[in-house]
C-alpha positions in Angstrom: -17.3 14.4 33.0 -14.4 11.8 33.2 -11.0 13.2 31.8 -9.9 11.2 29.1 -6.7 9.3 29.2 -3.5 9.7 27.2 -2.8 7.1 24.9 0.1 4.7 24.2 2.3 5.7 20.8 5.6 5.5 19.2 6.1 9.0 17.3 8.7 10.5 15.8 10.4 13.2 17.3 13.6 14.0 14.5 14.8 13.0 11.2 17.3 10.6 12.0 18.7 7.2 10.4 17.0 3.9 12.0 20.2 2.7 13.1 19.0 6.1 16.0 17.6 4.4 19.4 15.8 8.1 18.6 14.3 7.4 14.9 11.1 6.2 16.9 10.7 6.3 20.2 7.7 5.5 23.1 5.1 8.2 23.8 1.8 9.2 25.0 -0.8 11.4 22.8 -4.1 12.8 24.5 -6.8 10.5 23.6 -8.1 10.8 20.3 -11.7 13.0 19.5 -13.9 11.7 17.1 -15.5 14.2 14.3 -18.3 14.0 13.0 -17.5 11.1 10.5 -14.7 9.6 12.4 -14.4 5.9 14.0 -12.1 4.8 17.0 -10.1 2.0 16.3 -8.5 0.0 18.7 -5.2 -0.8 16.8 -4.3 -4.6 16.8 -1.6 -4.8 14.4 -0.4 -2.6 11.8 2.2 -3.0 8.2 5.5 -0.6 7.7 4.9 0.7 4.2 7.8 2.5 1.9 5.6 6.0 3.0 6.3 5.4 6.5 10.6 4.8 5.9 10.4 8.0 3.1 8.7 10.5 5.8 10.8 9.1 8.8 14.1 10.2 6.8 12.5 13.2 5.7 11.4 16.6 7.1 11.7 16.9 10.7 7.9 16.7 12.4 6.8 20.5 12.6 6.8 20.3 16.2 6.0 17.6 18.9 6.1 14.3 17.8 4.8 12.7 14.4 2.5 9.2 14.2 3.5 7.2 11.6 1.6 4.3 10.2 -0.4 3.8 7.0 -2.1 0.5 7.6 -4.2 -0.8 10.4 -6.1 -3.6 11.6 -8.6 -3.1 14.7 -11.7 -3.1 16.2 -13.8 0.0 16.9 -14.5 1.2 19.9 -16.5 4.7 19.6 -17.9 6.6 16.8 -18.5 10.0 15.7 -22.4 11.6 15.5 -22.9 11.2 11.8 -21.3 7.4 11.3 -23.6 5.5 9.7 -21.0 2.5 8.3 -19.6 1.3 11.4 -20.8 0.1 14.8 -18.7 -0.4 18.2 -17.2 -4.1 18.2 -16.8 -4.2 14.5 -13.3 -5.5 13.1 -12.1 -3.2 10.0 -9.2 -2.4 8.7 -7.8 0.4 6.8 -5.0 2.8 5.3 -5.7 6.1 6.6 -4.5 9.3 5.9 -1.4 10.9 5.3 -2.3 14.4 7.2 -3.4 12.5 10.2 -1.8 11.1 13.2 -0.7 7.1 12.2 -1.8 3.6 13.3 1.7 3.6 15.6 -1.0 4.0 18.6 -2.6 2.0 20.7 -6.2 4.3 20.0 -6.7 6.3 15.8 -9.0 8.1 14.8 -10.0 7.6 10.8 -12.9 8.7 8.5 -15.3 6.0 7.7 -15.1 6.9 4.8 -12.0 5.2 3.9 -12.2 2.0 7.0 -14.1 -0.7 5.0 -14.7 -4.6 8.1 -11.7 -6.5 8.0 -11.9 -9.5 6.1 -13.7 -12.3 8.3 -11.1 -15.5 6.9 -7.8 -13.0 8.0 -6.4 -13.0 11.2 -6.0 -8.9 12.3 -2.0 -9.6 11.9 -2.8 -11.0 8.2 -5.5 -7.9 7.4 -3.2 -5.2 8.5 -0.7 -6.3 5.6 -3.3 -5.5 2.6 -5.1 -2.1 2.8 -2.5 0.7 1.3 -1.2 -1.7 -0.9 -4.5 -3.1 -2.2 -5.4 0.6 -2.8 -2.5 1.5 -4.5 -3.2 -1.3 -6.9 -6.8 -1.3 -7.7 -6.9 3.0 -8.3 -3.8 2.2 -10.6 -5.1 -0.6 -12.6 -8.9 0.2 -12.5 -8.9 4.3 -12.0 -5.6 5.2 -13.9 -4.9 2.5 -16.5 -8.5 1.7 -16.7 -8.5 -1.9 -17.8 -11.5 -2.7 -18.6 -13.2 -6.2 -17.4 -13.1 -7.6 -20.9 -9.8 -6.4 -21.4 -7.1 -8.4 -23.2 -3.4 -7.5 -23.7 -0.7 -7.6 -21.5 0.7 -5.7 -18.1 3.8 -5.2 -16.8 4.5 -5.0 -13.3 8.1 -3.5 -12.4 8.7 -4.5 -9.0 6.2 -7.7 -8.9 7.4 -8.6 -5.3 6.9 -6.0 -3.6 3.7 -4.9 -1.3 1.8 -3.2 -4.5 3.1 -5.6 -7.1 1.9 -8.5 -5.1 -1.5 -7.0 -4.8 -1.8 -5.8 -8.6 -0.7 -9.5 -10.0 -3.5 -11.0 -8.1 -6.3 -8.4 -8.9 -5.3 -8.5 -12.2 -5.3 -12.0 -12.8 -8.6 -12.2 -10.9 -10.7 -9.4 -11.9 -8.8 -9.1 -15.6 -8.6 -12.7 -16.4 -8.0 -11.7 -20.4 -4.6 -9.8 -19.6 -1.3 -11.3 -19.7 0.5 -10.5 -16.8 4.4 -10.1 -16.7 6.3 -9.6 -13.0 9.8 -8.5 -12.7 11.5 -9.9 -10.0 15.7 -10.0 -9.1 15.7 -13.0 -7.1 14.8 -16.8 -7.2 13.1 -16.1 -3.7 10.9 -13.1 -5.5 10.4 -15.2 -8.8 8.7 -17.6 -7.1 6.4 -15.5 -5.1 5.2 -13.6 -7.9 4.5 -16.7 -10.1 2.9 -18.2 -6.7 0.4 -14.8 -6.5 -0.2 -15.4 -10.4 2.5 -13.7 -12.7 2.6 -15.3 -16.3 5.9 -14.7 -16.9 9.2 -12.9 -14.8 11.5 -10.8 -15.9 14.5 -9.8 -13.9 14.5 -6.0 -13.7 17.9 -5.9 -13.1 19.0 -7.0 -16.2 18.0 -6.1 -20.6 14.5 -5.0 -19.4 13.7 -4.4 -22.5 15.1 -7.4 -24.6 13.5 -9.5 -21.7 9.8 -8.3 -22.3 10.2 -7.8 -26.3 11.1 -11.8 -26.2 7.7 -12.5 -24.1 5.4 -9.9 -25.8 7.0 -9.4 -29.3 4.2 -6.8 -30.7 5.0 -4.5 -27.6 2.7 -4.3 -24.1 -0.2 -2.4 -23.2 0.4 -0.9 -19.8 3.1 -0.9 -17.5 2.4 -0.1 -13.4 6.0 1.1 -12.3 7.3 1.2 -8.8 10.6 2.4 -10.1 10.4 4.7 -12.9 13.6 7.0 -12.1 15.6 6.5 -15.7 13.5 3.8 -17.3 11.3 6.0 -19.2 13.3 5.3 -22.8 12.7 1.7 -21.9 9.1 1.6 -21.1 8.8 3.5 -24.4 10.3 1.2 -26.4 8.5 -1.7 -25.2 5.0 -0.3 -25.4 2.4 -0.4 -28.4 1.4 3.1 -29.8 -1.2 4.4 -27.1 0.3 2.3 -24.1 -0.6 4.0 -20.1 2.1 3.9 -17.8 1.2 4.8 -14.4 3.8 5.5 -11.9 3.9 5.6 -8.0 7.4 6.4 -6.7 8.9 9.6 -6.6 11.4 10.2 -9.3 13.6 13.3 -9.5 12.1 14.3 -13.4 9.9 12.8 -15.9 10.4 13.8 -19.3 7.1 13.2 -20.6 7.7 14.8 -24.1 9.5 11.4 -24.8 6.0 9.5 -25.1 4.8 11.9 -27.1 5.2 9.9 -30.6 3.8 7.1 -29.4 0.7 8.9 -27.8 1.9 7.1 -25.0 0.2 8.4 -21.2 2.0 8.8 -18.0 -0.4 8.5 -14.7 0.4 9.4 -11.1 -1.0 7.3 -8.8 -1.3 9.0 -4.6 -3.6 6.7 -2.6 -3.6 9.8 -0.2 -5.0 11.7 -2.5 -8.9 11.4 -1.8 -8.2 11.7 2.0 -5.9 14.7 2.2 -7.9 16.4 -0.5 -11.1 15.5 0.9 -12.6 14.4 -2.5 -16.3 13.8 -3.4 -15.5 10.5 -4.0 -13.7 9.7 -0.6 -15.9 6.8 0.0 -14.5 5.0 -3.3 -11.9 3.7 -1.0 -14.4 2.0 1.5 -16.2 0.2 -1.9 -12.3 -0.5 -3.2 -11.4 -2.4 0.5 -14.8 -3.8 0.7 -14.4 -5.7 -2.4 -11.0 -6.5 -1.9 -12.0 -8.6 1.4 -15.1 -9.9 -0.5 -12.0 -11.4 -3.2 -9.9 -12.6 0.0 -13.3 -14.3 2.0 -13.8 -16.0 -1.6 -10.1 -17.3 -1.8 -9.0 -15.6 -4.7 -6.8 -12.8 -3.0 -4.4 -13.9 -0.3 -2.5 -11.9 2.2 0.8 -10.5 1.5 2.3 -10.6 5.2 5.4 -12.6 5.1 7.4 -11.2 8.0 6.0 -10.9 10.9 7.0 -9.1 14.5 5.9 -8.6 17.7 5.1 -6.9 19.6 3.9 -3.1 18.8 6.5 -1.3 20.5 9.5 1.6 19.1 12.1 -1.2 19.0 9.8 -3.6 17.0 9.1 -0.4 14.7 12.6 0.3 14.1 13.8 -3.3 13.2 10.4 -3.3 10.9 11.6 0.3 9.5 15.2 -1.4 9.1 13.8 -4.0 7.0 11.6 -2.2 4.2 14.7 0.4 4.3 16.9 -2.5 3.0 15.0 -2.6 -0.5 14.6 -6.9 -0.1 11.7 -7.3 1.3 9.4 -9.5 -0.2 5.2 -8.6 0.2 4.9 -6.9 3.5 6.4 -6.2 7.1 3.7 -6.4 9.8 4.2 -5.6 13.5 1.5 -6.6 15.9 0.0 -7.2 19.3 -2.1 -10.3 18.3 -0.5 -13.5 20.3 1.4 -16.0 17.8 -0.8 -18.9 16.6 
């Protein structure tokens, strides 16, 4: 039996700040082993996510060295005994999972059921920007809020610009076409990307948030999808109509939830890892999600979100990609990849 080869990888071996030559650093891992329901992606290019910046700074790895990466965009090469989604030579891309070693390697391993085929218009550099966020935005809008396809009222989006904000405007405005959809946005540059991806109106979070919306959408708004939430709760209360939905997916210190109470207001979480790391009945939900999404993009009506792009995959690539979503300006995503510039 031929041993199998160790595999290319930038891990993480400590907490430390970016500005560390030793934040992320080049490594080997053994080969990667397919289980039963596994595929073996060949990683062409990946996307730095918030996740990725939060757990580098975080905990130290329990032991060895860590493998970021939430976002991938590849080709398989191998697959486990009881795939039945995926064949060898097929282009897919994906988010993965949070208890599993990253896409920062040349070779991952990934369930199938949460790899759905890379969309056949987008270049792997371009795929590799959508799948977390595309996730992130369909469970909150569709799962959580639960707009409905007839829906009308109107959505705020706090933090329009960013990877999830620039995926929710255009799902929404696609898939909910009766929703009004309002984008907040501190920055010329960022006002006119999320009016480009579809945003009614822009607001500029950094300013009256509430007199700003209250002058768009005087009867109050119906749901709010909040990137930043640490604080704003009196705010998103006062602008919402009596049973408003507020779903949430950053990290604040408290939520005091007993605030929405006279409204009959409802706070949502929204994890994309959660059906992976809990292994959930409906894993496979996320294979349907990112197989419609690049059924929207092959149509033209979704668009990638890459607007920065580096090369090649290596730690020192990683790091100035790390350095970059740290800084809190980016607009849509960060992608770092081994696919030759066009």
């Amino acid at each position: 039996m031929t041993e199998k080869k160790d595999v290319r990888a930038v891990g993480q071996i400590a907490a430390l700040p970016i500005t560390n030559s030793r934040s992320l650093v080049a490594t080997t891992i053994p080969a990667p082993v397919p289980g039963p329901r596994d595929v073996v992606v060949e990683v062409a290019a990946v996307s730095v996510n918030p996740v990725d910046v939060k757990l580098r700074g975080g905990a130290e790895p329990d032991g060895g060295v860590r493998i970021l990466g939430f976002d991938a965009a590849g080709v398989v090469r191998a697959i486990g005994d009881d795939v039945t989604l995926f064949q060898p030579g097929e282009a897919v891309y994906y988010a993965g999972a949070i208890d599993r070693p990253g896409s920062n390697a040349a070779v991952q391993v990934v369930d199938e059921r949460i790899v759905a085929r890379k969309p056949a218009t987008l270049s792997m550099t371009d795929a590799a920007a959508l799948p977390l966020t595309a996730l992130t935005a369909w469970e909150s809008l569709f799962d959580k809020l639960r707009i409905e396809e007839e829906a009308t009222g109107t959505l705020l989006i706090v933090g329009g610009a960013g990877g999830v904000g620039s995926m929710a405007i255009q799902l929404a405005r696609v898939l909910r076409p009766g929703v009004r959809v309002i984008a907040t946005a501190s920055r010329l540059e960022s006002e006119a990307w999320v009016r480009r991806l579809g945003a009614h109106d822009v607001v500029d979070h950094r300013g009256d948030l509430a007199a700003q919306v209250t002058d768009i959408a005087p009867d109050g708004i119906d749901w709010i999808l909040t990137t930043n939430s640490a604080g704003q709760l009196p705010v998103y209360e006062a602008i919402l109509r009596p049973f408003g939905q507020i779903v949430a997916i950053d990290d604040p210190d408290h939520v005091d939830v007993v605030a929405l109470k006279a409204k009959a207001l409802s706070w949502h979480w929204e994890f994309m890892f959660a059906r992976s790391l809990h292994g959930a009945r409906d894993m496979i939900r996320q294979h349907e999600i990112l197989a419609s999404v690049a059924r929207l993009v092959d149509a033209g009506e979704v668009r990638t979100t890459a607007t920065t792009v580096l090369r090649p995959i290596d730690a020192a690539t990683l790091r100035e990609a790390h350095a970059l979503v740290e800084s809190g300006h980016v607009i849509g995503k960060v992608v770092v990849t081994d696919e030759p510039a066009v």
